[in-house]
N, C-alpha and C positions, 0 to 999 in steps of 0.2 A: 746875734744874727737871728733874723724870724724864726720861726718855726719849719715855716714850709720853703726857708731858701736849702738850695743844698749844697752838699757840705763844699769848702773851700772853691763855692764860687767867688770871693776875694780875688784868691789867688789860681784865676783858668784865662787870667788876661793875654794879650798882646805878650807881654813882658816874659812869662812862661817858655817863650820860642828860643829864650835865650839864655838859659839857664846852664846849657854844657857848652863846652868848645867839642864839638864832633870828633878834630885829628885825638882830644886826648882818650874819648870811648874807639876810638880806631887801633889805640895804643891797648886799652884796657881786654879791647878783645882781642888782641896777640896774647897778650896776657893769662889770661882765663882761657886758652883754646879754646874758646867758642865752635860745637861740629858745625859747619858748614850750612846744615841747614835743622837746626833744631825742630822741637816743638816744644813753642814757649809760654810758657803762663804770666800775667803781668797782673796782680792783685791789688786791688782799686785803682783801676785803670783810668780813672777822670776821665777828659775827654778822650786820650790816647797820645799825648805827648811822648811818654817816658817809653810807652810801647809802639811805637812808630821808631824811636830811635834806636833800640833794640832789634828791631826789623832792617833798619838800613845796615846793621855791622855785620849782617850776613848774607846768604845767599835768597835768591827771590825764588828759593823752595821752601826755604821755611814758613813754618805759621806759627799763628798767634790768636792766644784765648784771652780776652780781657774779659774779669768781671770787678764790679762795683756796686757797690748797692740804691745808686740814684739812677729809675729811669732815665732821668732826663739826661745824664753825663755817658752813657748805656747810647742812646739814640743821637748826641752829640759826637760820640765817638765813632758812630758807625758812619753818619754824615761822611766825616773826615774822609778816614779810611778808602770809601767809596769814591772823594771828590779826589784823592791825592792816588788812584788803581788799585789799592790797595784788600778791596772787596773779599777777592776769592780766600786771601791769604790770613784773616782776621775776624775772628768772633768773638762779638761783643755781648755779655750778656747780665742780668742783673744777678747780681751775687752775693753773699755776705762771708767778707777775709776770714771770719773766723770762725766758718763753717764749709770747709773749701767741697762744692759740690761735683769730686773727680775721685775716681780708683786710685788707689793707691800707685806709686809708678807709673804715675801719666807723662810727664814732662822732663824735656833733656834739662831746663830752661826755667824756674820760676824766680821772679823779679817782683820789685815792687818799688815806688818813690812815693817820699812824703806819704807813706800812710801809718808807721807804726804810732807816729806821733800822733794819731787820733786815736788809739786806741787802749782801753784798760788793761788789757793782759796781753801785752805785745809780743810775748814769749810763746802764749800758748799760741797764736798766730803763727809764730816761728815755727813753730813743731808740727803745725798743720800743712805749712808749704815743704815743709823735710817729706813730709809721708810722700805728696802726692809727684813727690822727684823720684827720678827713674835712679836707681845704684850710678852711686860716679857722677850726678846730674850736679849741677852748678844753680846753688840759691844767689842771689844779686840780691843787695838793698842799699837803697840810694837815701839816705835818711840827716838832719841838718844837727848843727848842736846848735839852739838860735840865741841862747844868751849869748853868745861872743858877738853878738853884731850890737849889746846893747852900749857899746864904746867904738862905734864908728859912726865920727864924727861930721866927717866932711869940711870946708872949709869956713860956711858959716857957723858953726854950731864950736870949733876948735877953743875960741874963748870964750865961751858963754859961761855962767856963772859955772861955780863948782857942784854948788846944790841943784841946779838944774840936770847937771852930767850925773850923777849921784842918783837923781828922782830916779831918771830914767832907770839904771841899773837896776835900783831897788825894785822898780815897779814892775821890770818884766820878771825880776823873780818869784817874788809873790805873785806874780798871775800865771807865769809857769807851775809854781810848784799850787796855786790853788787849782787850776786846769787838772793837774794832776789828781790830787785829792777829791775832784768829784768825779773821775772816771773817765775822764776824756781825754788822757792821751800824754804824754810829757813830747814838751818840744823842744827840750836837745836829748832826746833820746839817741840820738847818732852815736855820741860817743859810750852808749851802753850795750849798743848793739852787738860787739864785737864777743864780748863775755856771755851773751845769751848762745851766741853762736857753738862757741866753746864747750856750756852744760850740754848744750842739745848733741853733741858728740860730731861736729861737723869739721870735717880735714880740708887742709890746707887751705887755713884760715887767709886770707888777706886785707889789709885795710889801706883805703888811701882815700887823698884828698881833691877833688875838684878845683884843677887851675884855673876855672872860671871867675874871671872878676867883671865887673859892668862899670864902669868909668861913664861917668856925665859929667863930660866936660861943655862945655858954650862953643861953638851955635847950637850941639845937640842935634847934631845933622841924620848920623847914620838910623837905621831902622832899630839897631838894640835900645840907641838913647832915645830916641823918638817915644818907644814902647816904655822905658822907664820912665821918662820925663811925662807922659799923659799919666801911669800911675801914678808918681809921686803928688802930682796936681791934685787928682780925684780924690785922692785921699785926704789932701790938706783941707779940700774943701765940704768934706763931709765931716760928722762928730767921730771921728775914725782913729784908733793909733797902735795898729797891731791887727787888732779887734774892734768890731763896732763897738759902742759904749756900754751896751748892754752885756755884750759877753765877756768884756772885758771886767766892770764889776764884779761879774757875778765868780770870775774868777780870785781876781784882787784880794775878796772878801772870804771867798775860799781859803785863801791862801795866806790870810792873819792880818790884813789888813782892814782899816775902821772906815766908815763910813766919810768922816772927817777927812780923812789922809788920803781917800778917792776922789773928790770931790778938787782938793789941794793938788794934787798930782795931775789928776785930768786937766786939769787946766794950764799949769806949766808947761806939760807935755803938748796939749793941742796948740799955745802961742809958739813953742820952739816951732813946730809943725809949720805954721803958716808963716815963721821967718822964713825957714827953709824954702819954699813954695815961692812966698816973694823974690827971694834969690836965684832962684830959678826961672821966675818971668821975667829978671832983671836980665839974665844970663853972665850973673856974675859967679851962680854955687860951682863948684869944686866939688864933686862927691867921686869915690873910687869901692863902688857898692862892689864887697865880699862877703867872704864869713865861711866859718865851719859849714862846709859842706860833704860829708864820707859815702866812700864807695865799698862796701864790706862784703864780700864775698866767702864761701864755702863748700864744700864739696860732702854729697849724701855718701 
């Protein structure tokens, strides 16, 4: 990714809106008692997805502090917020997760999605959103384990060679675990999270799973597959497959992989890609897009 893009503008699409089923965060805040009307902090807040949802499982007393550290997702989120009434009730501001700029026992309420995965020391982050929880306050982190989506298949890709199903598995591990090694983040840290929880001295642990699945089936009619089916396109037709090309080397190679073997790999990966894509203009793919997705919660 450039330099000056920020960070997971990839993933701030259409596609994003559809990422929970609502009744099950409905279920999740019987759950968690949720007070009625918190005050909640939402730690790289992107545009405000994750923290807009947050906002609807309680009362329209509560607020909400989003910081991030890209102006421009900071001013994107306030857009929103404003467009959707939400103004009085939401402060957006630029911030860095793992310097949280609040008193100690500020919030009933801190949450976060998809951010520890960008981050080197995702613990000490953890221990920064414990401080600034109020005693008895409820941390939330909504976080992916994404190698288990590297064998879902769909319907054209089911018999495709074995070495090509194989590439792929290989190739997101090594750029997982390269990503990792140069500081920027592990992305299935979902299922590590639960254990940081635990050092940090955090009660009444819980973990679960997001019933969320995305099915692209033909005509592709509804607004979820609409929103899938424009990403899955854009992507195929970019040098794209995770990561742009560039970041994805630079992880690859990170992560033990040769120059050779990238090179060989990009290019499996990107034809499987534009099968797929065809099949999809075809309206003949079958995809039933899941994957590890956890909701980890604890108690200061």
């Amino acid at each position: 990714m450039a330099a000056d893009t920020p960070h997971s503008a990839e993933y701030f699409g259409e596609q994003r809106d559809f990422w929970w089923n609502h009744d099950f965060l409905q279920l999740m805040a019987r759950r968690w008692q949720l007070p009625d009307a918190p005050r909640i902090l939402d730690v790289g807040c992107g545009i405000g997805h994750w923290g807009r949802l947050m906002l609807s499982l309680v009362s329209d007393r509560a607020t909400l502090v989003g910081i991030d550290r890209e102006p421009k997702w900071v001013a994107e989120a306030t857009a929103r917020a404003s467009k959707r009434g939400l103004s009085a009730r939401t402060d957006y501001r630029v911030g860095d997760a793992t310097r949280l700029p609040f008193e100690d026992a500020s919030f009933d309420v801190v949450t976060c999605q998809t951010l520890l995965i960008h981050l080197k020391d995702p613990e000490a982050a953890l221990a920064g959103m414990k401080r600034v929880l109020k005693p008895g306050g409820l941390l939330i982190v909504a976080e992916p384990q994404n190698l288990s989506s590297a064998l879902l298949l769909g319907k054209t890709r089911f018999h495709a060679p074995e070495h090509e199903l194989l590439t792929q598995a290989r190739f997101l591990l090594r750029c997982e675990r390269g990503k990792e090694a140069l500081g920027e983040g592990n992305n299935s840290i979902g299922e590590l999270v639960p254990g940081m929880f635990a050092r940090l001295g955090l009660k009444d642990l819980s973990v679960y799973q997001s019933d969320q699945a995305s099915p692209l089936l033909a005509p592709y009619t509804t607004a979820a597959q609409r929103a899938q089916r424009e990403q899955l396109l854009e992507w195929a037709d970019r040098d794209f497959w995770g990561w742009d090309r560039e970041d994805a080397h630079r992880f690859f190679i990170a992560g033990g992989g040769t120059e050779a073997e990238f090179a060989a790999d990009w290019a499996i990966l990107r034809e499987a890609a534009q099968r797929v894509a065809a099949a999809v203009r075809a309206g003949t793919e079958e995809i039933v897009g899941t994957g590890v997705f956890l909701l980890i919660s604890g108690r200061s």
